[in-house]
MOPAC internal coordinates of N, CA, C and O (Angstrom, degrees):
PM7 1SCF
backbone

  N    0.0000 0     0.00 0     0.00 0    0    0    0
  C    1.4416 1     0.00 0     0.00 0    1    0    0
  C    1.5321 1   107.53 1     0.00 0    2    1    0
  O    1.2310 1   120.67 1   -41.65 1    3    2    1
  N    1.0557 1   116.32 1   138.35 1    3    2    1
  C    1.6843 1   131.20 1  -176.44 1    5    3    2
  C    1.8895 1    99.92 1   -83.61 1    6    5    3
  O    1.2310 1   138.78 1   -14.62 1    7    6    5
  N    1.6223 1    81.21 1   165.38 1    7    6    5
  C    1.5190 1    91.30 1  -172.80 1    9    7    6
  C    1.6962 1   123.02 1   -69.76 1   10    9    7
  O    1.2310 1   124.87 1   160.95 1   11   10    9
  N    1.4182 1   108.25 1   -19.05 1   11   10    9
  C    1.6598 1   118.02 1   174.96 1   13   11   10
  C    1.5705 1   108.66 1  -104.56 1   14   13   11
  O    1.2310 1   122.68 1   163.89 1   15   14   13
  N    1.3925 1   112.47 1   -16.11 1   15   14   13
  C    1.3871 1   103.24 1   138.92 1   17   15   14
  C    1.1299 1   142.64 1   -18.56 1   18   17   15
  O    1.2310 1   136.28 1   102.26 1   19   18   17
  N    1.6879 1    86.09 1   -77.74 1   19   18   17
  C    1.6613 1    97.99 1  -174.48 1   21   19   18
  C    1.2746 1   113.77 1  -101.86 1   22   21   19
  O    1.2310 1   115.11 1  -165.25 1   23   22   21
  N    1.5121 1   126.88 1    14.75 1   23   22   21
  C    1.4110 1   115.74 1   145.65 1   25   23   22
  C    1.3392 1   126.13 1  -101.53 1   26   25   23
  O    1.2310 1   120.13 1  -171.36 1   27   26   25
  N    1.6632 1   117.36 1     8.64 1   27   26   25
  C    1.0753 1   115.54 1   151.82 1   29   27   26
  C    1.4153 1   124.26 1   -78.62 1   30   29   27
  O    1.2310 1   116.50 1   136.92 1   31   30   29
  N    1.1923 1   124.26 1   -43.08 1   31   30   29
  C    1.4903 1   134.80 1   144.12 1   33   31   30
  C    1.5714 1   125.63 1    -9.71 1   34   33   31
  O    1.2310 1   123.63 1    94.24 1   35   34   33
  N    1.3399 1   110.64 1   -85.76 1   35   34   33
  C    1.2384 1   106.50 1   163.85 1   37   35   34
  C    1.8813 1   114.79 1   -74.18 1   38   37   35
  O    1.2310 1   111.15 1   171.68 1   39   38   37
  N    0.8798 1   134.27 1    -8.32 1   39   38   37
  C    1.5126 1   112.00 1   152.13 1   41   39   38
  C    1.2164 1   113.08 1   -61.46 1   42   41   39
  O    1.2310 1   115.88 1   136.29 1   43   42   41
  N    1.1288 1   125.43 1   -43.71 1   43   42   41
  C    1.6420 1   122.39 1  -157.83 1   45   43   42
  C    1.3890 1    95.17 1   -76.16 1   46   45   43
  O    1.2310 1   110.72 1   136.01 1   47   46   45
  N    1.3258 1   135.06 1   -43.99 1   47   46   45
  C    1.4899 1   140.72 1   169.89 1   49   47   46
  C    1.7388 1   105.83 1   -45.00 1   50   49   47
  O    1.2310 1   117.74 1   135.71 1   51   50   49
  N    1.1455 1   121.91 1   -44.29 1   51   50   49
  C    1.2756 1   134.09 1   179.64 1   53   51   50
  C    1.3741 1   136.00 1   -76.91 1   54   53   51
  O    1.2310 1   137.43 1   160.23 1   55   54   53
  N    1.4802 1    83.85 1   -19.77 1   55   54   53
  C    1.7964 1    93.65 1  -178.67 1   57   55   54
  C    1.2771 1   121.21 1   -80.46 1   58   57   55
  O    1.2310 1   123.85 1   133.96 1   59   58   57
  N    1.8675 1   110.22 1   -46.04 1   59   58   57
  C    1.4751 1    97.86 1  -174.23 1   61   59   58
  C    1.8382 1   110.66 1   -67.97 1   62   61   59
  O    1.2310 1   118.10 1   127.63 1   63   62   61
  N    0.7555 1   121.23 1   -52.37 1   63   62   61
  C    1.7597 1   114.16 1  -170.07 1   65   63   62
  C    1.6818 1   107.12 1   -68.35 1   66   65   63
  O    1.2310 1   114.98 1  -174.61 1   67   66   65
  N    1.5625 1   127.12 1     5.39 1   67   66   65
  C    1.1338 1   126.82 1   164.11 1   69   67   66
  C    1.8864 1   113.60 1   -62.80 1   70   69   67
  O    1.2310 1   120.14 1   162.07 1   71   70   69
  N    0.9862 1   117.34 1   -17.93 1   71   70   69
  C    1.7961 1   115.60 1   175.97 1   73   71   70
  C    1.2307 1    98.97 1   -89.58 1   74   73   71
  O    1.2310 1   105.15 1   170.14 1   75   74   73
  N    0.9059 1   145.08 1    -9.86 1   75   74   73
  C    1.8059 1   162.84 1   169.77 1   77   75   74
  C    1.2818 1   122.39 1   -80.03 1   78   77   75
  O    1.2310 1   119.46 1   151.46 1   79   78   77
  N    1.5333 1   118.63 1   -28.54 1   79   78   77
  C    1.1809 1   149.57 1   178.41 1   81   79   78
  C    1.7162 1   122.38 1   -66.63 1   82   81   79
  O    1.2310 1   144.99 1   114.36 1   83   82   81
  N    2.0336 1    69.02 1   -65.64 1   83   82   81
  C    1.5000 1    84.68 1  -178.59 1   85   83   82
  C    1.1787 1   142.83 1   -95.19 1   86   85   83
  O    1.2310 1   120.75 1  -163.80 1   87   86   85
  N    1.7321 1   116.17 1    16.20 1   87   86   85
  C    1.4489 1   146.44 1   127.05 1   89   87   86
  C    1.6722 1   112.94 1   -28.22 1   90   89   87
  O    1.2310 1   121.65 1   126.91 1   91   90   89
  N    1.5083 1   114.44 1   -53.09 1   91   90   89
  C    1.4550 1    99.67 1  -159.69 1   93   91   90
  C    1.6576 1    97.31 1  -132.76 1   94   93   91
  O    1.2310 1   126.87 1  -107.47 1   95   94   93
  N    1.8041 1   104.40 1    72.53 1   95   94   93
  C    1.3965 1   113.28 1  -161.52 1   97   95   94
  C    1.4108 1   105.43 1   -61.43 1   98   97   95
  O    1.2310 1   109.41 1   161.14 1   99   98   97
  N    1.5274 1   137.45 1   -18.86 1   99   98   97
  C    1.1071 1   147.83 1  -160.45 1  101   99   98
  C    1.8212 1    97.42 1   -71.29 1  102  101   99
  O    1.2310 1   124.89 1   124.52 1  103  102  101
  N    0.7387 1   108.22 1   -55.48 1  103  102  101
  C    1.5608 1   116.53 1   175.72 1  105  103  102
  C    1.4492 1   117.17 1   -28.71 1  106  105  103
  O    1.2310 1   116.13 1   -43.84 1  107  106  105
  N    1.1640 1   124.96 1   136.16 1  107  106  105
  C    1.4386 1   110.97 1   166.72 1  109  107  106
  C    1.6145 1   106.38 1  -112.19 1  110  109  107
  O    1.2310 1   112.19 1   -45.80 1  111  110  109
  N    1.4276 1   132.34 1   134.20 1  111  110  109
  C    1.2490 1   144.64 1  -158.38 1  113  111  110
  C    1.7305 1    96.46 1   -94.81 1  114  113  111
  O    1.2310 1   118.07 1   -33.96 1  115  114  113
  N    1.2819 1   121.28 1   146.04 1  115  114  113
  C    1.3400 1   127.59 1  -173.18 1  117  115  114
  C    1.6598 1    99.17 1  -130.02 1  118  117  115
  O    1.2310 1   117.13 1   -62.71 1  119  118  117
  N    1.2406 1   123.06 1   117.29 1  119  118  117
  C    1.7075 1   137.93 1  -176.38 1  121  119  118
  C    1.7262 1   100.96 1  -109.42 1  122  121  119
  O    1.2310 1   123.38 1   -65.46 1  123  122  121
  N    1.7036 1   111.13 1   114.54 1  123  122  121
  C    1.1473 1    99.77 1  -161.16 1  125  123  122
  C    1.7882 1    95.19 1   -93.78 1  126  125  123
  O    1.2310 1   106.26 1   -15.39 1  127  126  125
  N    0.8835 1   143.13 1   164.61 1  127  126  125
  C    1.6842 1   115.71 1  -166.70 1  129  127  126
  C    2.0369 1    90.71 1  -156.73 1  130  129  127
  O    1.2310 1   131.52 1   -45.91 1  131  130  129
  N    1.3087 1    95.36 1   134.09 1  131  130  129
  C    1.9415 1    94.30 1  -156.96 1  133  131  130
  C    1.8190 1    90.28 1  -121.88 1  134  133  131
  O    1.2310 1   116.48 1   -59.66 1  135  134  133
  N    1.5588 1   124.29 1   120.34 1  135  134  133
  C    1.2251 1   109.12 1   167.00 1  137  135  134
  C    1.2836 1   121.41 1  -121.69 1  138  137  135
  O    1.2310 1   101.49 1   -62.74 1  139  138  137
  N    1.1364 1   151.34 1   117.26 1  139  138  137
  C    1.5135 1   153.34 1   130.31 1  141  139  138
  C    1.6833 1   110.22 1    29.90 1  142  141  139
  O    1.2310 1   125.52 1   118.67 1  143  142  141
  N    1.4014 1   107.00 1   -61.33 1  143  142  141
  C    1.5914 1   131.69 1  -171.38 1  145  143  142
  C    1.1965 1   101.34 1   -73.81 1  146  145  143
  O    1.2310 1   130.94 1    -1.24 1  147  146  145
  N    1.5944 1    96.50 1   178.76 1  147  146  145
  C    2.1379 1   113.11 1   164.68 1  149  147  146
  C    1.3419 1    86.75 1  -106.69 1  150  149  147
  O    1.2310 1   127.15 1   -14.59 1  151  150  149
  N    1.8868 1   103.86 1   165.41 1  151  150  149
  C    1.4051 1   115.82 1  -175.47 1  153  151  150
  C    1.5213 1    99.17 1   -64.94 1  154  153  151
  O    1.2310 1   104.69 1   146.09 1  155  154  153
  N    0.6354 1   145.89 1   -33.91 1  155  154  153
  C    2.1437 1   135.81 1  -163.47 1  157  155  154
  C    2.0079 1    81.31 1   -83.60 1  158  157  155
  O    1.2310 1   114.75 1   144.58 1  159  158  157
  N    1.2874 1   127.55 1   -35.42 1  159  158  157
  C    1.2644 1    97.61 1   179.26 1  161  159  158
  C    1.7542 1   122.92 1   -60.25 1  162  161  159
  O    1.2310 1   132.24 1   139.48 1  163  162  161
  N    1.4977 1    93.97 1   -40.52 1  163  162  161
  C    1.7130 1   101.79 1  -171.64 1  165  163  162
  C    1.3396 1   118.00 1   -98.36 1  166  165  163
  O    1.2310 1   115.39 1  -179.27 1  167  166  165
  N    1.7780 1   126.35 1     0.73 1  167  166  165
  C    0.9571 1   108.37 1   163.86 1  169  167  166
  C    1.1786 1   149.69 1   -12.61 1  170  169  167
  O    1.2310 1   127.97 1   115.85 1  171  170  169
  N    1.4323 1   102.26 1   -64.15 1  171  170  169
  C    1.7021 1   107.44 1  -178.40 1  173  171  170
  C    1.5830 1   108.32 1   -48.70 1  174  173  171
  O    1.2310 1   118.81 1   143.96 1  175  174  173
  N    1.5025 1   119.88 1   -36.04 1  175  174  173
  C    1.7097 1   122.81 1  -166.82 1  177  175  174
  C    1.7528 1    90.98 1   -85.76 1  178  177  175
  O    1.2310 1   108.91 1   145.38 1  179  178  177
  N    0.9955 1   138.36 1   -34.62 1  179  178  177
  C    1.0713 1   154.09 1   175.01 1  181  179  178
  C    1.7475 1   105.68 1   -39.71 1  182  181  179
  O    1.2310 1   118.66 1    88.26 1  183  182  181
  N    1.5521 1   120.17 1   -91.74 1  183  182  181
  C    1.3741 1   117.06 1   127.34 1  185  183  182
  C    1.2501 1   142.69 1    22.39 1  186  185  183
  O    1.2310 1   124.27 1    90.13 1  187  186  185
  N    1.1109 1   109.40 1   -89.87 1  187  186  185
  C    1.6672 1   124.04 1   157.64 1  189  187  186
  C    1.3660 1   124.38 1   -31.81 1  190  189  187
  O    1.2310 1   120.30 1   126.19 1  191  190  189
  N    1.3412 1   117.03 1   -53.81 1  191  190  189
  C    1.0917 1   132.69 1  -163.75 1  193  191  190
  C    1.3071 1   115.46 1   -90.33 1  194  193  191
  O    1.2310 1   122.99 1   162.29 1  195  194  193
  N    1.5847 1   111.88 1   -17.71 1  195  194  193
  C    1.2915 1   123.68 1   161.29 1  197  195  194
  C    1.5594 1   100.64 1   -82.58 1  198  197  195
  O    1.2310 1   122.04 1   112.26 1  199  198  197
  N    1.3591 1   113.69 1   -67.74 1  199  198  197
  C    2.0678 1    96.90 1  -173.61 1  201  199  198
  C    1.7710 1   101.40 1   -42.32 1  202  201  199
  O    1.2310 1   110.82 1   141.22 1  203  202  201
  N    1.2217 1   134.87 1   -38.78 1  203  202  201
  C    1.3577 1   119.40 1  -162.58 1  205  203  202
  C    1.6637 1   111.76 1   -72.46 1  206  205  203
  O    1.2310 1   132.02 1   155.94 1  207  206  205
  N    1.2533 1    94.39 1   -24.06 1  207  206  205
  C    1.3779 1    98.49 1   171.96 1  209  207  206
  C    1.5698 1   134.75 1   -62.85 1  210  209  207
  O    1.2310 1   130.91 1   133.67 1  211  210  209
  N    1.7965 1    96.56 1   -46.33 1  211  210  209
  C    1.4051 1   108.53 1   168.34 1  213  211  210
  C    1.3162 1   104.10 1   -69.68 1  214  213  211
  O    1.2310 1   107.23 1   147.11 1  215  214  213
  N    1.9960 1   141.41 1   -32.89 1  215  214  213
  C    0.7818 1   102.01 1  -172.31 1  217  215  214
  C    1.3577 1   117.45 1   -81.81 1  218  217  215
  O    1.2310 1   109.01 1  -172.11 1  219  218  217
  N    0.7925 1   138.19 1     7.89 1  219  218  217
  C    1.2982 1   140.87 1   178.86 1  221  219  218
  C    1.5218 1   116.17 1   -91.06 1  222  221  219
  O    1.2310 1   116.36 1  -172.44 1  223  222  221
  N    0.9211 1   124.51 1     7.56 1  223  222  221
  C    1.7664 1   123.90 1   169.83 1  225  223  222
  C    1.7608 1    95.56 1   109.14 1  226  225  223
  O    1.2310 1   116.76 1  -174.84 1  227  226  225
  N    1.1550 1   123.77 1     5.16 1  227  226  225
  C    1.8191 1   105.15 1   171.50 1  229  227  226
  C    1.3842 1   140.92 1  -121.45 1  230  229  227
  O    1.2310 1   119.57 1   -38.33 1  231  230  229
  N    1.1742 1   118.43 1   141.67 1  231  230  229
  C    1.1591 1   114.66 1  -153.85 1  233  231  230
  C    1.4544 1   112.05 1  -103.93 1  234  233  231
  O    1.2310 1   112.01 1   -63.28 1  235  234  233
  N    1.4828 1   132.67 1   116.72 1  235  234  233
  C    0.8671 1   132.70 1  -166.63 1  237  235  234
  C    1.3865 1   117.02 1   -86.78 1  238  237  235
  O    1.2310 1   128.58 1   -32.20 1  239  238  237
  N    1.6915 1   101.08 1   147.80 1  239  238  237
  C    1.5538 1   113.38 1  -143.82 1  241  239  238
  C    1.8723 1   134.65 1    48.13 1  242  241  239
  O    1.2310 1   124.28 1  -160.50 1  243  242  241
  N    1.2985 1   109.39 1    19.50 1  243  242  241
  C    1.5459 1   120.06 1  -151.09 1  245  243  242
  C    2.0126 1    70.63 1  -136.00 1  246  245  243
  O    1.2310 1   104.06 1   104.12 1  247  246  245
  N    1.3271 1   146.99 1   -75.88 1  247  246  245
  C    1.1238 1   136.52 1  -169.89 1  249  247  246
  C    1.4457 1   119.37 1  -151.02 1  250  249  247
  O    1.2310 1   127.80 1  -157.53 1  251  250  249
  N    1.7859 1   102.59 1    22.47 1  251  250  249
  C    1.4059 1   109.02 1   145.33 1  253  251  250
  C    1.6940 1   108.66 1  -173.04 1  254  253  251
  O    1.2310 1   135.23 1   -23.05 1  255  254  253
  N    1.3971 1    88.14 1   156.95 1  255  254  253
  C    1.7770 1   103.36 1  -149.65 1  257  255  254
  C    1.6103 1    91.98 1  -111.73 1  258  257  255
  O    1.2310 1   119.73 1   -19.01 1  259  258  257
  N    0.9152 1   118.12 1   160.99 1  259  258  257
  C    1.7270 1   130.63 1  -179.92 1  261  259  258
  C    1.6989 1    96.99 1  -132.56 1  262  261  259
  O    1.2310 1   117.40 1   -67.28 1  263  262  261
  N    1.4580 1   122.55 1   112.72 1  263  262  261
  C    1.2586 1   135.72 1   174.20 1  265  263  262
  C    1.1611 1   105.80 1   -95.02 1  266  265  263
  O    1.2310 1    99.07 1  -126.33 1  267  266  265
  N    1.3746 1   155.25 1    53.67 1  267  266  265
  C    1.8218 1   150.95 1   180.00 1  269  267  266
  C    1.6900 1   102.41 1   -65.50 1  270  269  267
  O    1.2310 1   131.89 1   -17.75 1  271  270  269
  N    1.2365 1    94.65 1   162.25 1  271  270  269
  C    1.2500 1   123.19 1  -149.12 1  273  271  270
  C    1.5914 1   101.60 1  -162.54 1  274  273  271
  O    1.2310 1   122.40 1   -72.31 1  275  274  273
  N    1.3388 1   113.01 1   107.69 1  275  274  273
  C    1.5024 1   127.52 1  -158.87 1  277  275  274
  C    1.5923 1   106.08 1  -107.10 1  278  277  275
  O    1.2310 1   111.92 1   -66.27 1  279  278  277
  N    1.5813 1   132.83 1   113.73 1  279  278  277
  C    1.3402 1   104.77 1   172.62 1  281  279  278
  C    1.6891 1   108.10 1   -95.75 1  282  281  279
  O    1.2310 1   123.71 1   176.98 1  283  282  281
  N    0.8348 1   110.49 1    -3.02 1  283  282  281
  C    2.3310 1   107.57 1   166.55 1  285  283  282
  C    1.7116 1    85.60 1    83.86 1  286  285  283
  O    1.2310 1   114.20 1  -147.29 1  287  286  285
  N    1.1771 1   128.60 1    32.71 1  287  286  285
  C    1.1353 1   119.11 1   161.21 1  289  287  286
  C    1.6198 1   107.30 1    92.14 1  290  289  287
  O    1.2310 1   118.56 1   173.76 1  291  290  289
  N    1.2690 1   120.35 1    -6.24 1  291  290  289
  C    1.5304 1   118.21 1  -166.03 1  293  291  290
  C    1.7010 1   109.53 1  -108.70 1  294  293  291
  O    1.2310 1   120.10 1   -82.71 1  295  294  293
  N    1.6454 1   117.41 1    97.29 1  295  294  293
  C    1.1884 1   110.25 1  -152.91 1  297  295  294
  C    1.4782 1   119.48 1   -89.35 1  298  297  295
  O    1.2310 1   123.83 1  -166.86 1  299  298  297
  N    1.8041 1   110.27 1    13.14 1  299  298  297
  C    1.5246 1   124.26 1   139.55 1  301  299  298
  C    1.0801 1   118.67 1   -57.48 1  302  301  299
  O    1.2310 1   105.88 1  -171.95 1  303  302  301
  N    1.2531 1   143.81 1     8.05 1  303  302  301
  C    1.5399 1   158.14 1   164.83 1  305  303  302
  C    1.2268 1   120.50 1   -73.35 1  306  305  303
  O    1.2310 1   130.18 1   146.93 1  307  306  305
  N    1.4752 1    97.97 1   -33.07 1  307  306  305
  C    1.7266 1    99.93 1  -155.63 1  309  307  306
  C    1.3263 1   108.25 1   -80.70 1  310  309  307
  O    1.2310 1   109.79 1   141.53 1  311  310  309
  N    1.6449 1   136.76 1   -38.47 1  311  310  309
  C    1.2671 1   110.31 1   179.96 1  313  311  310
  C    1.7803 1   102.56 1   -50.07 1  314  313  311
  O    1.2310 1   115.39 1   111.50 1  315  314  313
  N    1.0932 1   126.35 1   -68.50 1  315  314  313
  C    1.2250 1   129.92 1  -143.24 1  317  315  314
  C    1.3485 1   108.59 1   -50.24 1  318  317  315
  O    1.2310 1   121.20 1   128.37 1  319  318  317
  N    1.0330 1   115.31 1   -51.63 1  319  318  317
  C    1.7667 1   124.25 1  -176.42 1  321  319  318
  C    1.9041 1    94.16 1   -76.34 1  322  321  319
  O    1.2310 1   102.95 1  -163.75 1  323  322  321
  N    0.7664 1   148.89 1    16.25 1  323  322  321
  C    1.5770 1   141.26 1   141.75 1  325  323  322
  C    1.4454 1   109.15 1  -116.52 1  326  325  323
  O    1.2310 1   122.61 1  -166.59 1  327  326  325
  N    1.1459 1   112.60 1    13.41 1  327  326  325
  C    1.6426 1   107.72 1   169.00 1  329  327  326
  C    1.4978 1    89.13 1  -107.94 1  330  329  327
  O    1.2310 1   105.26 1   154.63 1  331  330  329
  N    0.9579 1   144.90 1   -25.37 1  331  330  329
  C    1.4866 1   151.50 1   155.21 1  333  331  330
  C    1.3338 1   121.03 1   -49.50 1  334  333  331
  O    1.2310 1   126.10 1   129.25 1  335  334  333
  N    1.1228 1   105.88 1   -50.75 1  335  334  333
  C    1.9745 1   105.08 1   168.19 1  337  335  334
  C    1.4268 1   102.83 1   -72.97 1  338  337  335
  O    1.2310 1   113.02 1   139.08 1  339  338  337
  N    1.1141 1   130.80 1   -40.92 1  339  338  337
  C    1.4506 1   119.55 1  -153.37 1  341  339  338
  C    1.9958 1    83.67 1   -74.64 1  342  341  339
  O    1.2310 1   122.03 1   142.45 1  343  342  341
  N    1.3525 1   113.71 1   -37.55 1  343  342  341
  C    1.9003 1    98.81 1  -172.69 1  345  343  342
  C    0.9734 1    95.74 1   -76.89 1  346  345  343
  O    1.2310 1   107.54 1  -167.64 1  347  346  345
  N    1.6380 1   140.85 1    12.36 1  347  346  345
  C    1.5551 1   121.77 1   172.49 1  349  347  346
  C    1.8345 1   101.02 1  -108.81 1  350  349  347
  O    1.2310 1   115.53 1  -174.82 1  351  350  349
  N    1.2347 1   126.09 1     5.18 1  351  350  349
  C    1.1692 1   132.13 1   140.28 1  353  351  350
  C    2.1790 1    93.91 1    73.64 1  354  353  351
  O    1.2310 1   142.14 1  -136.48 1  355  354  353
  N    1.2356 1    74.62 1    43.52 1  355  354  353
  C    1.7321 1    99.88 1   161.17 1  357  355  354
  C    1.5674 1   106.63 1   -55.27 1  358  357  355
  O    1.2310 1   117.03 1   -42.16 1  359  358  357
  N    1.8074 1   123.25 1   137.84 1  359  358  357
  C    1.3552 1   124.20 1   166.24 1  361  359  358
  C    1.4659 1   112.84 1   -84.12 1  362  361  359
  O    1.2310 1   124.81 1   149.01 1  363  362  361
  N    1.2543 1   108.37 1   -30.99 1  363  362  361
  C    1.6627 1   104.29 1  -179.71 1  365  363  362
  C    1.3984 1    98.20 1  -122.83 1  366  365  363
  O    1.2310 1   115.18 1   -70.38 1  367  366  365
  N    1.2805 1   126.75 1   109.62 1  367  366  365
  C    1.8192 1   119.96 1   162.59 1  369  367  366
  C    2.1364 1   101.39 1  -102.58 1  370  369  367
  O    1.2310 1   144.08 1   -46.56 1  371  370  369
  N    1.4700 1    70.82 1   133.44 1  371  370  369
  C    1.5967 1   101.86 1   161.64 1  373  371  370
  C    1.1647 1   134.17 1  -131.59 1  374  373  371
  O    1.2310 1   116.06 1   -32.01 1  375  374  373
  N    1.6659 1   125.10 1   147.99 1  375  374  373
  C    1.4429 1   110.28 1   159.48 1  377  375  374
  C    1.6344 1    97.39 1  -125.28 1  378  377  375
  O    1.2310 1   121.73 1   -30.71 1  379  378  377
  N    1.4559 1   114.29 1   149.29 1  379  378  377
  C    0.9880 1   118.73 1   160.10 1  381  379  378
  C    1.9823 1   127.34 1   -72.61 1  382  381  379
  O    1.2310 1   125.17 1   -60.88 1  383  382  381
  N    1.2917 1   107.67 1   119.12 1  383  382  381
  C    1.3515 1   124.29 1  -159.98 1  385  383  382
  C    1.9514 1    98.73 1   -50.29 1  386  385  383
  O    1.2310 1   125.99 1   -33.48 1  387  386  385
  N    1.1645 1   106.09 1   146.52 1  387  386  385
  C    1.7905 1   133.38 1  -178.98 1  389  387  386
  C    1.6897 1    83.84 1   -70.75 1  390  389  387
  O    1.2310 1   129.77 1   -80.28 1  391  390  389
  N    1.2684 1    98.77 1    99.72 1  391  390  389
  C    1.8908 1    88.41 1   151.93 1  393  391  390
  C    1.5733 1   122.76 1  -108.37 1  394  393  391
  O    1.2310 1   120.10 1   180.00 1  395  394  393

């Protein structure tokens, strides 16, 4: 998946409950975010997903948090590390799709 890919992706995931959001700005929003890779692999999507964020009106760590969850490439990982976000009671969980 390309880099405007996947910040169109999670924008579009982000957009509708953003007027919902921004009712109860006090809140801080938790994005549970699940990858396949190690962080130096996914950076660049990593990145992205942070500029798309700011551009979109948010401020990171200020009223939304990015929880990632790395499996190092080993995709016997993945239940465990998303059974892990879901007990950290993430508002938006994602994984970025196996291409």
């Amino acid at each position: 998946m390309n880099r405007r890919g996947f910040v169109a992706l999670i924008g579009g995931a982000l957009a509708a409950p953003r007027a919902a959001w921004s009712q109860q700005s006090s809140k801080v929003y938790r994005i549970g975010l699940l990858l396949l890779n190690s962080r130096p692999a996914t950076a660049h999507l990593v990145a992205a997903l942070e500029q798309g964020l700011r551009d979109h009106g948010y401020d990171l760590g200020r009223n939304v948090v990015i929880e990632f969850r790395f499996a190092d490439g080993k995709p016997e990982r993945l239940p465990e590390l998303a059974a892990e976000l879901v007990r950290g009671s993430v508002d938006v969980p994602w994984s970025v799709p196996i291409t």
